[in-house]
C-alpha positions as CSV (number, residue, x, y, z in Angstrom):
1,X,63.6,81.2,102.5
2,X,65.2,84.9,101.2
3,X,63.4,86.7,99.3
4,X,64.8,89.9,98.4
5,X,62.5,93.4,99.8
6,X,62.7,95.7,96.2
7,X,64.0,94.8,93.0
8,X,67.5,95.4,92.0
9,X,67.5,98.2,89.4
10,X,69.4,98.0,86.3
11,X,71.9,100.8,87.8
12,X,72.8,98.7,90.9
13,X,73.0,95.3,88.8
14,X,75.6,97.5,86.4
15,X,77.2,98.9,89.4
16,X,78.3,95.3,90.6
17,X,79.2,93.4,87.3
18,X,81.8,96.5,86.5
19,X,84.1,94.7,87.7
20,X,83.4,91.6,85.7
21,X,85.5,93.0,82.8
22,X,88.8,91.4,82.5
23,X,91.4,94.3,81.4
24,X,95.1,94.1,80.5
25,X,97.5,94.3,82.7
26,X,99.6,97.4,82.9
27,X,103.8,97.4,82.4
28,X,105.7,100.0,82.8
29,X,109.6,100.6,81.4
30,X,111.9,100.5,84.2
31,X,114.6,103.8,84.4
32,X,117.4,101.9,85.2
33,X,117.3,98.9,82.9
34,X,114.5,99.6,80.7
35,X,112.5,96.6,81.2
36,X,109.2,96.4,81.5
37,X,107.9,95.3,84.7
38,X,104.3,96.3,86.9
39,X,103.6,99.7,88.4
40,X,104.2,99.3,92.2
41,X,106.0,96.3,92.2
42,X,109.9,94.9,93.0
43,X,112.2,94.7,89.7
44,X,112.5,90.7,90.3
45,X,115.6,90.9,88.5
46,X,117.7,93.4,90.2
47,X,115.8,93.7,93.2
48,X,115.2,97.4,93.2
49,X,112.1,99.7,94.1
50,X,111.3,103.5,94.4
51,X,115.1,103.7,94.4
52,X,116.0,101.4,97.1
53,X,117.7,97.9,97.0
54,X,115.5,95.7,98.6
55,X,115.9,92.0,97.2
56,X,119.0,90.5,96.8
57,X,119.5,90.9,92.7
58,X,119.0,87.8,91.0
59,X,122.5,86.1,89.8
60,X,122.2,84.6,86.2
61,X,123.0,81.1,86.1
C-alpha cells in the first residue's frame, strides 16, 4: 500500500490547488472590426490573425 514519506506542508498543498480557481476568460477588442474576441486566437468571423488572412472569412447566410 502507498504511504506517503513526510507530510505535505500547507505551502505545497496551496501550491497545487492554485490552480483550482476558476477565472474569467479574457476578450480582447479586435483593431479591424472592433469585436471582442480571445488574445491569441483566429477572428472566426473574418479569418484574420497577427495581420494575416488565414481562414477563409465566414460568408453570412
Amino acid at each position: 500500500m502507498a504511504v506517503p514519506k513526510k507530510k505535505t506542508s500547507p505551502s505545497r498543498r496551496g501550491m497545487r490547488r492554485s490552480a483550482d480557481a476558476l477565472k474569467n476568460p479574457t476578450y480582447v477588442e479586435d483593431k479591424d472590426s472592433g469585436e471582442l474576441r480571445r488574445p491569441h486566437h483566429v477572428d472566426l468571423k473574418t479569418g484574420m490573425y497577427r495581420g494575416r488572412q488565414v481562414l477563409k472569412a465566414k460568408t453570412e447566410a
